[in-house]
Structure formats: C-alpha cells, structure tokens
SEBASE-868124 format. One line per 2 residues: their letters; for each residue z, x, y of C-alpha. Coordinates in steps of 0.1 Angstrom, whole numbers, plus 5000, padded with zeros to 4 digits. Each point is the difference from the previous one (the first is absolute). Layout:
N
a) Z/X/Y  ...
***
This chain:
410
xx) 2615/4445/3141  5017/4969/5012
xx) 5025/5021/5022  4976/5001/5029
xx) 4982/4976/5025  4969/4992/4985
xx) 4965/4983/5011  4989/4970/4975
xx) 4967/5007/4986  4969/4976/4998
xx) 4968/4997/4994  4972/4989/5021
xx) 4969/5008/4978  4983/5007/4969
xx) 4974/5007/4985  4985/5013/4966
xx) 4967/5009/4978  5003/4990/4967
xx) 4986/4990/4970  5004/4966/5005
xx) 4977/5001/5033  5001/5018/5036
xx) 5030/4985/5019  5036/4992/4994
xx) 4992/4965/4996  4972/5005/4978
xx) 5028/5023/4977  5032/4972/5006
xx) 4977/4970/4994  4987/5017/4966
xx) 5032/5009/4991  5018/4963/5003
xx) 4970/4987/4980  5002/5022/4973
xx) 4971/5018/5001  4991/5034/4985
xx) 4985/5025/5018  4997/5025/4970
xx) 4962/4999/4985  4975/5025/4982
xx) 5000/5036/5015  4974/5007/5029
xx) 4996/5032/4996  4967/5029/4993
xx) 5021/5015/4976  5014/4971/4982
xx) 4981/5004/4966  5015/5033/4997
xx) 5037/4987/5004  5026/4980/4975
xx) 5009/4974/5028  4982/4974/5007
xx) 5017/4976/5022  5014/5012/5039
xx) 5011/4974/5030  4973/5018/5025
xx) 4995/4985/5036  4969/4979/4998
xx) 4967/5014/5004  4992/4980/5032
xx) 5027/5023/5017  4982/5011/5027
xx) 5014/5037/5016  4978/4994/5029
xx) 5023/4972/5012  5022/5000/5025
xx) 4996/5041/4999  4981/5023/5025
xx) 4966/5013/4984  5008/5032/5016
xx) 5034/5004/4980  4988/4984/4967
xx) 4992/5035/4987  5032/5014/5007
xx) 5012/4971/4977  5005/5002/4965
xx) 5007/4965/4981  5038/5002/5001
xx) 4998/5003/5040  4972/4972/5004
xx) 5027/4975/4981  5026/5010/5021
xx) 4982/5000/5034  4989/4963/4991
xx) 5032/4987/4986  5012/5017/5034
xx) 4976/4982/5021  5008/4965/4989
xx) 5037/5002/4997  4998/5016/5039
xx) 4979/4973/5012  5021/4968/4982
xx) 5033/5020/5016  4985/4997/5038
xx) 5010/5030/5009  4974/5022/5028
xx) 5005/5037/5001  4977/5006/5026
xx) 5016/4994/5037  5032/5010/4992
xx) 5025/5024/4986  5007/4982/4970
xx) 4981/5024/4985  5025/5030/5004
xx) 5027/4974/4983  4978/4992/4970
xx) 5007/5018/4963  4970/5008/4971
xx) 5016/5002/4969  4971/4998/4973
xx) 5012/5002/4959  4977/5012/4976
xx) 5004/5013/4962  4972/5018/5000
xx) 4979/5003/5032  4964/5008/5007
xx) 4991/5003/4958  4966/4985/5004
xx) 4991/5034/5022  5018/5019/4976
xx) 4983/4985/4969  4966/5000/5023
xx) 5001/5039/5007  5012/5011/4965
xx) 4972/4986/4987  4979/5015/5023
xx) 5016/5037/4997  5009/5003/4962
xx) 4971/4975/4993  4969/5006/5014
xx) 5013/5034/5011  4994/5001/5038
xx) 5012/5028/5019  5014/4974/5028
xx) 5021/4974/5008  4993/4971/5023
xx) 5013/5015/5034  5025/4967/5002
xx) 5018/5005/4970  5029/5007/5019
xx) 5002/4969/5018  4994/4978/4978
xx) 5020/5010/4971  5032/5010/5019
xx) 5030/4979/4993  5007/4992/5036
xx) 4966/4988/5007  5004/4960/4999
xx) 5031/5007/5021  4983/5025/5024
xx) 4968/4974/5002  5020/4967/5011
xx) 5018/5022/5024  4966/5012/5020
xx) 4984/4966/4996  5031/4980/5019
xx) 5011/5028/5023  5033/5000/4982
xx) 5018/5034/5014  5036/4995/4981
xx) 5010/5013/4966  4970/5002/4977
xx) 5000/5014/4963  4995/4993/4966
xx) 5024/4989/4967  4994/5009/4966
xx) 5021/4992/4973  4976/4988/4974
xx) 5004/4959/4994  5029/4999/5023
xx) 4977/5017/5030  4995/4966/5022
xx) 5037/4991/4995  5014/5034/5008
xx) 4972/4998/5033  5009/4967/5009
xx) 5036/5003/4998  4998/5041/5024
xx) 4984/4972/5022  5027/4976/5004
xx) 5024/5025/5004  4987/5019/5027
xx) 4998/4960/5022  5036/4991/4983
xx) 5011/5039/5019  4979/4994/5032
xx) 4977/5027/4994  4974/4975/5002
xx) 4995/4968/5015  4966/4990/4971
xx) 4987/5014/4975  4963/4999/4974
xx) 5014/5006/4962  4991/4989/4968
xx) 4980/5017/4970  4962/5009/4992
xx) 4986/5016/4967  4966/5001/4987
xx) 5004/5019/4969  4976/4983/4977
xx) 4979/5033/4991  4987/5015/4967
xx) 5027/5031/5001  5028/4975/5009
xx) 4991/4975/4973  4996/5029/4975
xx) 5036/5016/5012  5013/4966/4998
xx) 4983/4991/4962  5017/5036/4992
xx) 5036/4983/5003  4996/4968/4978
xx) 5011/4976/5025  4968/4978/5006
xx) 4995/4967/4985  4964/4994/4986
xx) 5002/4961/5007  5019/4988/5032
xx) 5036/5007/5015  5028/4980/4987
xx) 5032/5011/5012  5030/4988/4978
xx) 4982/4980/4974  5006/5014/4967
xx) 4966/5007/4991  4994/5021/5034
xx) 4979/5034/4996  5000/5021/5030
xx) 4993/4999/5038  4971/4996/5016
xx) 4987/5023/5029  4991/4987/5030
xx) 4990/5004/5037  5002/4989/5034
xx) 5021/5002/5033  5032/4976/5015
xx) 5011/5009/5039  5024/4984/5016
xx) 5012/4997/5041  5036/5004/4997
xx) 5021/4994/5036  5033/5001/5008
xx) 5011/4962/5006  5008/5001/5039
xx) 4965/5014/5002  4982/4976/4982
xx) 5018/4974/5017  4998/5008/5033
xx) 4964/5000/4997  4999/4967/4978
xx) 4985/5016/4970  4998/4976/4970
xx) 5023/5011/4977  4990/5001/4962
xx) 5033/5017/4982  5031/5017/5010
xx) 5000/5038/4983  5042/4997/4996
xx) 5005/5027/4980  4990/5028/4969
xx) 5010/5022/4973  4991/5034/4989
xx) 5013/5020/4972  4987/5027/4972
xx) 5008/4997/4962  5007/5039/4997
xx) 4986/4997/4966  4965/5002/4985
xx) 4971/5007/5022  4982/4964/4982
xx) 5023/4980/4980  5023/4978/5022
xx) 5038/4992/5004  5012/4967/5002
xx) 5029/5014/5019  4977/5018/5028
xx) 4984/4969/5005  5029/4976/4999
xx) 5013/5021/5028  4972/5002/5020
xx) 5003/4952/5001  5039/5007/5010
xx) 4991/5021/5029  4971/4979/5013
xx) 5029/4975/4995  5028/5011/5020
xx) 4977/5016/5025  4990/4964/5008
xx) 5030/4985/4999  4987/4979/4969
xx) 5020/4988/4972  4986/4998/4967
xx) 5004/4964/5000  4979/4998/5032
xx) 4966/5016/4987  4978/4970/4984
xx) 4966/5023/4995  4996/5038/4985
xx) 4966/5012/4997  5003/5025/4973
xx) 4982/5034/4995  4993/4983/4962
xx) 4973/5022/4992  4994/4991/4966
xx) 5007/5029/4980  5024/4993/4972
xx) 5028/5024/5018  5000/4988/5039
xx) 5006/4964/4991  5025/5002/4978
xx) 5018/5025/5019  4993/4983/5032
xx) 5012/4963/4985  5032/5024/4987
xx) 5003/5012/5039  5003/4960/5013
xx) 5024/4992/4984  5020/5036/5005
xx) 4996/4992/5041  5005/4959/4996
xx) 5021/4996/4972  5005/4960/4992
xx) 4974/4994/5030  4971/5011/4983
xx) 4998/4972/4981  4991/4976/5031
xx) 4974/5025/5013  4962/4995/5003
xx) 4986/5035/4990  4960/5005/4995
xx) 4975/5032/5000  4969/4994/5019
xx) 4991/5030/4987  4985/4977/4972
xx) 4975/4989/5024  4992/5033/5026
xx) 5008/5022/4973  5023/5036/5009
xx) 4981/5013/5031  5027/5029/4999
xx) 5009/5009/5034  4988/4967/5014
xx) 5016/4977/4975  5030/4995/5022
xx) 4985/4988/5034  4974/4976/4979
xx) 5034/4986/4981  5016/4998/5037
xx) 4974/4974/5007  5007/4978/4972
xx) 5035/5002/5012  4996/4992/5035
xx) 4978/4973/4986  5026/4986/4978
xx) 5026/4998/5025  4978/4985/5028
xx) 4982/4979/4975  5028/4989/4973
xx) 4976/5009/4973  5009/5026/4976
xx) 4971/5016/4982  5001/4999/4967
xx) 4995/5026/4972  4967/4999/4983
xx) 4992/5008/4964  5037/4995/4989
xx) 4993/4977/4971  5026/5019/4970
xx) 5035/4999/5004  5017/5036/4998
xx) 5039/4998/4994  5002/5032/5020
xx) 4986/4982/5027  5021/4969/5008
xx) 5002/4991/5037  4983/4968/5018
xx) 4960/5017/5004  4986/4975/5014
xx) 4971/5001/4971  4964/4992/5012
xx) 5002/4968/5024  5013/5011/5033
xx) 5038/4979/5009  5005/4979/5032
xx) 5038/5008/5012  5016/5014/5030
xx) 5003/5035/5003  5027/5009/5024
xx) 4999/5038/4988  4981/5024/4981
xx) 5001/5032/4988  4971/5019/4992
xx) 5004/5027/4975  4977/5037/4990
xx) 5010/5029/4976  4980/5030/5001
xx) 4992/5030/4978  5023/5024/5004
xx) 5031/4976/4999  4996/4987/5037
xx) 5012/4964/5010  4996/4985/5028
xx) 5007/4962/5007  4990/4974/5031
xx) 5025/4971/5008  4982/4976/5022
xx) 5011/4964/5016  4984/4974/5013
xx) 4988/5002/5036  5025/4996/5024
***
C-alpha cells in the first residue's frame, strides 16, 4: 500500500451515544473514571428473558434532538444514534456543507452488525404476534442496512460515496478504515464514518442467550473469573479529512488515522485465531509505518468470553513479540459493554482520548489473575502516560479482523 503517494488521514470530529451518557465526552470522561455503564435490563419483555444486565443508552436519550420531527419516523433507534453521534462530531469538526461543493467531496461510510433490529423485532411481533395482516408502511426504511448511512448523507447534503459496512463486531472498523482509504486515494477530500447499532430487543437477546455467551453479572474481560459479554448499544461518528484539508482550513486536529489492518481467519465461522488476528496488528503496523516498539496503547476487542481473550492476549504477543510486555492494553468494553457493530467507533474515542489526553483507560472488573492472560491490562484505575500511538483492535463473527493504528495529532 505504501508503493503509492498517499494523503495522511485525520480526524476533525467525533461524536458518540453511549451508555455512559449522550456525547463523546460524556463516553471518554466515564471511561477514564472507571465507571460502568452496564445496569439492570430496561426492557417490556425482561421478565421473560435469562439476562438481566445490558449497557443501554440512558433513558433521558432524547430522539427528538437535534433530528427533524418530520424524519423521526423514518428512524428507527440504530439511525437516531447515528444521526446524533453524526451531528456532534460534524459540528466539533467545523466543517459547513452548505455553500459549497465540499459536499460532492465528502464520503458516508456507516458500520453496523446488525442494522435496523428494533423494526425488525417491532413488526415480528406485530405479524406473527398479534397477527396483523400489515406492516408499518416504513419498514423498509427504517430497517435497511444502509439507512444510518443514507440518513447523514440527506441531512448534510453530502453527494460523494455513501453506503453501508457490515461485518458483525468488526463493522465500524471495516467502515472507518473504506473511509480513510478512499481520502488516502483522492477519491474524497472528507468523509462521516464510524458505527451505530441498537440491537437490544427481546428476539436479539433471546438469539443471543441461545449461544451461551452472556455473562449474568458484569463484563470482565481477561480476569480469570470472566463469564461472557455483555450486549450493548449506541452510535460513534467520526469527521475524517485528509491532512492538507484539514489544515488549510485550520481545523483542530484530534488524531492522525496512520494506518489499518484487515484480514480473515479462514477457519471457524465463531471461534477465533490467534494467527488472523496477530496479522491483522502487523498490517495496521507496516501500513503506518509503525514499529512494534513505537505503539504505547492497544485497545483490545477483550470481550470477556473465555476464548477471545486468551486468544486475543496469544495474538499480542504473535504481532509484538518481546514488545508486548511494555504495552498498555485495556477493554472498555468492561464499561459500554459489546455494542456489536458500533463497538469500534465508541473504542476509537477512548483512543483518540488517550492519545490527546495521556490517559489510558483502564480495564474494569479485572480483579483474578488468569495465567492465559498475562499482558499489562491496565486493571480498574485508568494510567497517566504518554501515548504516542495506539492501535485499536475488533474481531468479528465469521473470522473477520480489522485493526486501527492511530497517532497523536500532528
């Protein structure tokens, strides 16, 4: 990739919905504090379910803000947690759409694992339920994958490449990195990406239950006595830019987007590979132009399930070797819990955070030691240090890796 003349990436804004509060600073302040978003289950239907816990958006959410009335029907939850995350990170990044042509320059690239489930979950019930003959006449629109994507672009008048990504819990890496690509080639001068998901309904939660994978206390990746994820929701977008842009303009710049990794494991459709992974950190690597002994941070995918953190603790040290030793590596995923397609773009904020802060946050919950697990977690008081460069890691169902290496601002 390094053969030809490439644009630096950078970003100019973010913003996110998330368990932790509405706002990026509301999810990166809870997150160096240590503070859990995961609490009792809000949901009609939760007496009938085995899980009990969820990291849900707060109820003061309000869809209403910041949103036309006249589209809020055509949104279903996934889309109103994108088009807000949207609206903050395009307001902090400057950036005016209106009386110019920027617009025509300027990408969408929205991830999502699942897309608009709430609908689906909604009209379900409604068919096979209570046995209507009809469905809401904006099914469609609201469930379709592309809609969060589809819905920033008509809000902002943004005319360039616009589409969706899903690849499971890799979605909002795999959309954020088709984003930087296309401004690294020239094919756009901006661009909107990140990850939404809202998939916190009664068929998902059973679906999920069905697999065995959900802890019935809290999340706590790599700790010996860990016993599942935990599902959650929300949305992280980000304004990406290529750096002549941003800088001709005088754009604050929060983090450089220097490189990525993407690979599949090839092997089982749930159960990882240490060697997929690993690959996936020496990509993001060389793409950069980063050494191993140049990366202070990783934000890992560290789910909590007994397989992904050994197997992603194995991958480390595969892709760092004698390095891994020195790194700083935590899940916030301990605190937002595994919103699925959005997981990535929340984690990208606690990475841009770390590097612009020189905070790292830590790893709640980690209070056993697991021998299979023995890198530097960071365990449950966030760490003051410098953070020259991070990477920020997700592996997805189906074997998919994709993996963020970020620097400080330039």
């Amino acid at each position: 990739m390094q053969s030809v003349a490439m644009r630096r990436v950078v970003i100019t804004g973010m913003g996110a919905i998330s368990p932790l509060g509405v706002g990026a600073e509301a999810l990166w302040q809870g997150l160096r504090e240590g503070r859990s978003g995961i609490g009792p289950l809000r949901h009609p239907d939760a007496e009938r379910l085995r899980v009990k816990i969820a990291a849900q958006v707060p109820a003061y959410f309000d869809p209403a803000a910041n949103i036309d009335e006249r589209v809020l029907p055509m949104l279903d939850r996934t889309s109103e947690f994108a088009l807000h995350a949207a609206h903050e990170a395009i307001t902090q990044s400057g950036l005016d759409f209106r009386h110019n042509e920027l617009g025509v320059r300027t990408a969408v690239v929205v991830g999502t694992g699942v897309g608009g489930e709430t609908t689906q979950d909604e009209q379900s019930k409604r068919l096979y339920g209570e046995n209507s003959q009809r469905a809401h006449p904006l099914t469609i629109v609201r469930l379709m994958t592309n809609a969060s994507a589809s819905q920033i672009s008509i809000a902002y008048g943004l005319r360039g490449p616009t589409y969706a990504v899903a690849s499971a819990c890799a979605s909002a890496n795999h959309a954020i990195i088709q984003a930087a690509m296309m401004i690294r080639y020239g094919m756009a001068d901006a661009a909107i990406t990140g990850g939404t998901e809202a998939c916190i309904t009664y068929g998902a939660l059973r679906a999920w239950e069905a697999m065995r994978v959900l802890a019935d206390d809290t999340c706590r990746p790599f700790s010996a006595n860990r016993r599942g994820l935990v599902l959650g929701e929300g949305a992280g977008i980000f304004v990406l830019e290529s750096l002549e842009h941003a800088q001709a303009r005088g754009a604050v710049i929060l983090a450089e987007l220097a490189g990525s990794g993407m690979t599949a494991d090839a092997t089982d459709i749930v159960m990882p590979s240490a060697e997929g992974a690993a690959s996936a950190m020496r990509q993001a690597l060389a793409d950069a132009g980063l050494a191993p002994q140049d990366i202070d941070y990783i934000n890992a995918h560290g789910t909590g399930t007994l397989a992904n953190d050994a197997t992603e603790t194995k991958a480390i040290r595969l892709a760092f070797g004698a390095c891994a030793d020195r790194l700083a590596v935590s899940s916030t995923k301990s605190m937002h819990g595994h919103a699925l397609g959005a997981s990535g773009a929340l984690e990208l904020v606690a990475v841009v955070g770390a590097l612009r802060d020189s905070v790292v946050p830590p790893t709640a919950n980690l209070d056993h030691a697991d021998p299979a697990c023995d890198l530097d977690y960071v365990p449950n008081v966030a760490r003051q240090m410098p953070v020259r460069a991070a990477l920020s890691n997700s592996f997805a169902f189906g074997g998919l890796n994709a993996v963020l290496a970020l620097k400080r601002a330039p």
